[in-house]
N, C-alpha and C positions, 0 to 999 in steps of 0.2 A: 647479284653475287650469291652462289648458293651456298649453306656452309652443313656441317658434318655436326649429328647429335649421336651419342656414345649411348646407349640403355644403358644402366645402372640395375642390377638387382644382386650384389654380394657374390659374382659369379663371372667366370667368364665363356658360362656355355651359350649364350649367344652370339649365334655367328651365321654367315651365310643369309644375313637379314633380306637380300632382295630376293629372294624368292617368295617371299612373305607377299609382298611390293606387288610381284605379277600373279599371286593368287588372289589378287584384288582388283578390285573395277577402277577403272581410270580416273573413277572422282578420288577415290582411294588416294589414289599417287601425285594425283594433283595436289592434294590433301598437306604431303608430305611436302612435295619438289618446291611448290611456288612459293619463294622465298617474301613474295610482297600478299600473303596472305593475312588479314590480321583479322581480330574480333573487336568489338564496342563494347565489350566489357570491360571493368579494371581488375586485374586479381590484387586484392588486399591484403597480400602477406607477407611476409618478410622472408622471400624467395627472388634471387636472382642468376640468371645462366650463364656461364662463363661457356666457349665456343669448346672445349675440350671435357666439359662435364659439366655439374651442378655446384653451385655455391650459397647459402646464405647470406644473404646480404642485408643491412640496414636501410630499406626501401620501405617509402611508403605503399607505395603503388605506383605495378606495371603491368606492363600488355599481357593478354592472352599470348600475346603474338609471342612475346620473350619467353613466356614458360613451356612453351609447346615450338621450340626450334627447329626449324625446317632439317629435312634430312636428305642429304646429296643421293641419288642414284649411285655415281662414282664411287663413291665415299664405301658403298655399304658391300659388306660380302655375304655368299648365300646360306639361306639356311632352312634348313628341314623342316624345323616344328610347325609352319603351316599355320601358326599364329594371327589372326585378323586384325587388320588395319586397327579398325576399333576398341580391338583388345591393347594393342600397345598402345592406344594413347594413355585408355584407363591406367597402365598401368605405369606408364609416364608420369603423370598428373599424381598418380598413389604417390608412386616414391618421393617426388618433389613434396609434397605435402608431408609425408611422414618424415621428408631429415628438415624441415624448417625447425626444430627444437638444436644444429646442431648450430655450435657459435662460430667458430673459427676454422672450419676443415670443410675442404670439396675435394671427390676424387679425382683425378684427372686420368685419361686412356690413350690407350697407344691411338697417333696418328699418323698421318703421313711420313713425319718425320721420324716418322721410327721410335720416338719416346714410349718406354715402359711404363706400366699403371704406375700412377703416384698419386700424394694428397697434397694438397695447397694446403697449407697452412696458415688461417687468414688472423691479423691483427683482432682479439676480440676484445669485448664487451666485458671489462670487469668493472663498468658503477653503473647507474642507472644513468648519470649527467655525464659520461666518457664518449668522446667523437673522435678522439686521436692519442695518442699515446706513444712513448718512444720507450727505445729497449736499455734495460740498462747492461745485462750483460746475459752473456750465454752461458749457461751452464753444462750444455753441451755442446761437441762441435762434429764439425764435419766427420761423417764415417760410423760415427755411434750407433750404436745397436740401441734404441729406445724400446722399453714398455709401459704399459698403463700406469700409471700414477706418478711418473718418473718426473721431475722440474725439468722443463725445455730452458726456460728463461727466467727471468726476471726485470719484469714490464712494468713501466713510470705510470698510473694512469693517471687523471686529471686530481688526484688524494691523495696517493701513498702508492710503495713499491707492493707489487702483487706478482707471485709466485704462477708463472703458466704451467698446468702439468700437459703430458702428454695421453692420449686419447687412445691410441693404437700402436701395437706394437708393429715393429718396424726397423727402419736404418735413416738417421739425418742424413738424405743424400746432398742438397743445399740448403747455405743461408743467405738469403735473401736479402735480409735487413740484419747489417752487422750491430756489435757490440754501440753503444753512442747514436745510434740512429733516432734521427728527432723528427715527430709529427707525423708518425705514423696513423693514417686514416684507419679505424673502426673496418675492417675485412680485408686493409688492403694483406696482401701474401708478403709472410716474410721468413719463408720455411720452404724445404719442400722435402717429404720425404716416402719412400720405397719399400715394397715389401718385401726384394730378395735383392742379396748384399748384392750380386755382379751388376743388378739396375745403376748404382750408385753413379760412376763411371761416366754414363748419358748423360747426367745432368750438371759436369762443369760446368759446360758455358749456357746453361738454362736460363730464360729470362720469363718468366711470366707474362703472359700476353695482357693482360690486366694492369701490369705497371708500366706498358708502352705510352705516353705524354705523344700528345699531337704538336707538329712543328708549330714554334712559335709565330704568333701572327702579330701583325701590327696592333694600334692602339684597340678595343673593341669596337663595333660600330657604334659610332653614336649618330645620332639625328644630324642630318645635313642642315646645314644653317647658310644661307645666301648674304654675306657680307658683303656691302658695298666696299667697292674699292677708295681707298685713301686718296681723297684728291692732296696733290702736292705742295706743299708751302711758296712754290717756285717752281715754273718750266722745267721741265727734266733737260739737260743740255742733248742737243740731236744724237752723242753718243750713247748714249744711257736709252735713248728710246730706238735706235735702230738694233739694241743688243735683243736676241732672240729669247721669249718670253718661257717661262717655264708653267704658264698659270694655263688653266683650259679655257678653249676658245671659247670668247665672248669677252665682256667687260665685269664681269663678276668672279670673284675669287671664292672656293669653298673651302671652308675650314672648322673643324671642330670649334666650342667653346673653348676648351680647355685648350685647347693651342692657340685660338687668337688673344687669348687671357694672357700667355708666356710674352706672346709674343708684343705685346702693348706696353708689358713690364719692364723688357727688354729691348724695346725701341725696335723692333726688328720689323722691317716691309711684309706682310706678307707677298707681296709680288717679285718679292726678292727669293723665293721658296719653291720649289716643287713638288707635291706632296707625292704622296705613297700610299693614301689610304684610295678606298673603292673609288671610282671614277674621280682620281687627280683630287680625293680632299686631301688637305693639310689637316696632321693630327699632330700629335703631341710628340711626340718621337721624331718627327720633321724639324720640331724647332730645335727640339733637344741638341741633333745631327747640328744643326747649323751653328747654333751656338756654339759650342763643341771644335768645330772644324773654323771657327773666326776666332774662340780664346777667350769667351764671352760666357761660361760656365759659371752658372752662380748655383755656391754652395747650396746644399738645404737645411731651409728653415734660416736660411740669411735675408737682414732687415736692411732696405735701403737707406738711407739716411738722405737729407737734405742735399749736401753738397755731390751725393752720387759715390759717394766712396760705402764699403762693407765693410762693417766691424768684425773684426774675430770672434770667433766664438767658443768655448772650449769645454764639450761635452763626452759621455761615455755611453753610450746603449747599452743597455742591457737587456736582454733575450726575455721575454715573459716564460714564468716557470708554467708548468701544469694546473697547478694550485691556485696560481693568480690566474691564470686566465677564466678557470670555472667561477671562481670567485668571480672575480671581475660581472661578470654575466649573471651570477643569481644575484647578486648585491644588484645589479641594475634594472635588472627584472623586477624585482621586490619594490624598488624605490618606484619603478614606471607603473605598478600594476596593484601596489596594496596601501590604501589609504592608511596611511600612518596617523596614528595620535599619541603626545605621551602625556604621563601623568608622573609628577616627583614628591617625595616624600624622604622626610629626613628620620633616622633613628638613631634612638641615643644606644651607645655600645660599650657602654662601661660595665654591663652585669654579662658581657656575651665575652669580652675580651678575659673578665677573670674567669670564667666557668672556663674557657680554654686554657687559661694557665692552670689549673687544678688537672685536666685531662691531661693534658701534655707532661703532668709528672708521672702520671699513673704511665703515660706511653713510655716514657721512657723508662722506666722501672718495668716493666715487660718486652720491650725491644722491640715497641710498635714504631709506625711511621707519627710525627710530629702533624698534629690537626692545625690548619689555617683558617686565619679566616674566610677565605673562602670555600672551605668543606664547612663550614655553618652556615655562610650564603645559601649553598647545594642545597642543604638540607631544609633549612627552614621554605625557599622555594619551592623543593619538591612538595614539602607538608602544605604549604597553601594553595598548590595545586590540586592535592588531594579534598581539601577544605574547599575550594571556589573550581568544581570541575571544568567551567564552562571555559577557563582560561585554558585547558590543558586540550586542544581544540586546534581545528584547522578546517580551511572553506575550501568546500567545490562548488561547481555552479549548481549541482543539484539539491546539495544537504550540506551541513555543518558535521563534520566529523567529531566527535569525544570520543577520546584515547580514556582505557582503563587501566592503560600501564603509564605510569611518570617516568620518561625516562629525558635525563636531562643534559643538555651538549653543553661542553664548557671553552669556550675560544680559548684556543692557544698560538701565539704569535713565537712563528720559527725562521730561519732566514729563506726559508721557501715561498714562506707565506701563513696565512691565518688556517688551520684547522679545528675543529670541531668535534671530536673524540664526545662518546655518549657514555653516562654513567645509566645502567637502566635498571629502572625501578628503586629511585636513590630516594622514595619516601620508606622503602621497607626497610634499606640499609642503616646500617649504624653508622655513626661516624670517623672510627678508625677505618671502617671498609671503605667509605666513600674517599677516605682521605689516602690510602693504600692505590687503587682503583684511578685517582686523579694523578696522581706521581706519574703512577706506569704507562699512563696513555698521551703525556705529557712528553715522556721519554722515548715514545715511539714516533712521534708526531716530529721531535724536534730530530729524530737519525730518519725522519721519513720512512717508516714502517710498518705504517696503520693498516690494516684490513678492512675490506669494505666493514664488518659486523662490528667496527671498532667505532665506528664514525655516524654509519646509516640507523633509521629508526628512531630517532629525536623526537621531540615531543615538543619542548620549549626549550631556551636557551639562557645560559648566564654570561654575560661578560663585564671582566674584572679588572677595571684599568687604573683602580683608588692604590691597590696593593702594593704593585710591580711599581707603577710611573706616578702615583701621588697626581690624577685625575680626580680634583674636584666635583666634578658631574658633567656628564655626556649622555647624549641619545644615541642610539643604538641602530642599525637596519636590522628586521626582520629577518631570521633564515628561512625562507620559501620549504617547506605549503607551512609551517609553524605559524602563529597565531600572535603571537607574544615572545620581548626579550630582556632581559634584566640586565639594564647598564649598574655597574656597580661603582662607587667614587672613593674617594679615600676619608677616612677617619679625621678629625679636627678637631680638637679641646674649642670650648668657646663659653663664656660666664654668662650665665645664669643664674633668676632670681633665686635666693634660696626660701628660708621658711619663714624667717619676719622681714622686718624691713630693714633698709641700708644690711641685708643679708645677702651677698652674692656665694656661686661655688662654679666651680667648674666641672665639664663633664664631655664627652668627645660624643659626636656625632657622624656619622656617616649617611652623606647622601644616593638616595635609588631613584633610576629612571625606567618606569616599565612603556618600553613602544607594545602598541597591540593595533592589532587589525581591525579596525573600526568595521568591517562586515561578519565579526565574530564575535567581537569583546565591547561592548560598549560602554559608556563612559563610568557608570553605576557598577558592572560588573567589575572593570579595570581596578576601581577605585576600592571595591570592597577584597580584592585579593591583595590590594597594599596592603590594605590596611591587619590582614590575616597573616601577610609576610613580618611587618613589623610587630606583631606581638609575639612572634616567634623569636624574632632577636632580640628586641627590649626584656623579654620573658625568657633566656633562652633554656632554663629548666622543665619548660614546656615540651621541647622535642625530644628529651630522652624518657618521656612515658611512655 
């Protein structure tokens, strides 16, 4: 099958292209035509061809053969300039190369069907850990006249809502992906738009060739597995064996695992079965049917019981958000791939609690934000990062990174899920700033508003679960590439000896958990930034020098 490539150069004075074609040697055209041409190279870039133009894509690597797409004879009309075979590849290959910077837009050219130039507008890339994303809502609609900097949308990505502008001016001729559209892939198109108004019109019933789904097929292939056939408890009576077999011929039945798994569960023959999968296997969707069509339908995730009866069971699914799901995945990353160690230490907080009741009158006598204890956690943290740099640190397989900016993520638990907002450079900051600065990103995180520069560039992290929930002490997982994380616990009165004997006093304590990456921070290092942390809070007059 041959198919049609569009040149691309900002123009549309190319035209008349096969004459180009016959002012070239037939290796030339063969060059072009043979659609089963390919090269042994891989191109390494994050370039992909859609059959109507060019797109960027999130590809690791593909063919020579994809970025250099066969061009039909048919297809092409003629043209003057006399341009060498040669010459258009280069300059094929240029263009491709030079728009691999663009994220989410490919042109697209008139074809066959008569469509006017337009651009795909692809799903892009707003976090570095985003692979799908859904829209929350359109800010413009159908017909709009768009220019350069205008908000198209506003897109869920895997952190926070993020604002898409638009690229070129133009007309929203379609939308693709309405208001509520969930799990939208990284390029897939959910736009389409035009550079003169009458284009508009052509692209009601537009479907992008890119979001056509192949008809569904049965189970996938899995490995043929050769089950013997079930010998019978008892003679089958002559009816049951003169009825006409539905199994392929011989004495052996095929069937996946996973459907003769169902089917063992559920008592069910398989020579009772016809399958559907490649040469007459039984798959899973065979048994499915069957059960199904006898009344034999067991729920999921129901537990049989002894006597053969299913208990009720009475749950709610609920949908994974954006948030958990990236979570979900660096949190297991981090646990599968960084050797954890932690180290705990308790500090007394009776001289750190009153220097913030003394702050806290000063703020409220100038109509500052109220300091917590956790904007002294921040702080004293950031300062023993500054004091022990090696903590302020993150591995690659070649070198040990040190950061010379402390900038420090604070967990906040919202009903979306856990985010991470960064205070940065929170050893230079004072502590009304840090405690202003934690509010606001707090507040953005829990109306889901963060911006990637809100969240991204971390250094280390603090999380605080003594304050809110009265969490005793807990370890913590690592935030990936970070190096280290500060579990924080809650405050305690507890007696202690005082200064002679039968002298007791009491005094509140607060316990820390620092997890660190045993291929960064070792146990000597760990131990000597507790130790730099807690003199910061037992001392807390220390951190306003």
């Amino acid at each position: 099958m041959t198919y049609s490539y569009r040149i691309v150069h900002h123009s549309r004075k190319l035209q008349n292209i096969a004459t180009i074609l016959r002012q070239e040697h037939a290796t030339s055209i063969r060059w072009f035509s043979n659609s089963n041409h390919t090269f042994g190279h891989k191109y390494e870039e994050t370039v992909g061809i859609h059959h109507h133009g060019y797109v960027p894509a999130e590809r690791h690597s593909i063919s020579m053969h994809a970025a250099y797409t066969t061009v039909s004879l048919s297809s092409l009309k003629r043209n003057e300039s006399g341009m060498s075979a040669g010459k258009i590849r280069s300059s094929i290959s240029t263009s491709l190369l030079n728009r691999g910077c663009n994220k989410h837009f490919s042109r697209g050219y008139s074809s066959g069907s008569g469509l006017p130039p337009h651009q795909e507008i692809g799903m892009p890339s707003l976090s570095p850990t985003m692979t799908e994303g859904n829209i929350a809502r359109w800010l413009k609609k159908e017909g709009d006249k768009i220019t350069p900097g205008e908000v198209l949308c506003e897109v869920e990505t895997d952190k926070a809502t993020v604002e898409m502008e638009c690229m070129e001016e133009g007309y929203l001729a379609k939308i693709v992906k309405g208001d509520g559209s969930k799990e939208i892939k990284v390029g897939e198109v959910i736009a389409i738009t035009v550079e003169e108004e009458d284009d508009m019109g052509k692209f009601k019933d537009y479907s992008p060739a890119s979001d056509t789904k192949p008809a569904a097929k049965p189970e996938p292939a899995e490995p043929k597995v050769e089950v013997a056939q079930e010998p019978p408890s008892a003679p089958a009576p002559e009816s049951e064996v003169s009825k006409p077999s539905s199994v392929p011929s011989g004495d052996r039945i095929f069937a996946s695992p996973v459907a003769r798994k169902i089917a063992e569960d559920n008592n069910v023959k398989l020579s009772s079965i016809k399958g559907t999968g490649p040469d007459g296997l039984i798959v899973k969707a065979d048994i499915e049917d069957y059960l199904v069509s006898h009344g034999k339908e067991m729920p999921v995730g129901a537990h049989r019981t002894k006597d053969g009866t299913v208990p009720d069971l009475n749950y709610t699914d609920i949908p994974h958000t954006q948030i958990r799901k990236i979570t979900a995945s660096r949190l297991l990353f981090s646990k599968q791939t960084i050797p954890h160690y932690y180290l705990t230490v308790d500090t007394c907080v009776d001289k750190l609690m009153e220097l913030r009741g003394q702050l806290n009158l000063l703020q409220e006598s100038s109509g500052g934000k109220r300091i917590s204890v956790n904007d002294l956690v921040i702080k004293a943290a950031a300062l023993a990062l500054r004091k022990v740099p090696q903590c302020n640190s993150s591995w690659t397989e070649d070198y040990i990174r040190q950061f010379h900016n402390v900038n420090v993520n604070v967990a906040v638990q919202t009903d979306n899920g856990l985010y991470v907002p960064v205070i940065r450079d929170a050893d230079k900051k004072g502590l009304s700033k840090i405690a202003e600065e934690v509010k606001s990103l707090a507040g953005k995180a829990k109306q889901n508003s963060l911006k990637p520069e809100d969240y991204e560039g971390g250094t280390f992290t603090v999380s605080n679960l003594g304050g809110p929930f009265g969490v005793k002490q807990f370890c913590a997982i690592i935030n990936p590439p970070q190096a280290g994380i500060l579990a924080v616990g809650s405050a305690e009165k507890r007696v202690i000896p005082g200064a002679g004997p039968d002298q007791y006093k009491f005094a509140s304590f607060m316990s820390v958990t620092l997890s660190c990456d045993h291929r960064v921070i070792d146990g000597a290092i760990g131990a000597e930034w507790l130790k730099a942390f807690k003199g910061y809070i037992e001392n807390p007059e220390s951190m306003l020098l």
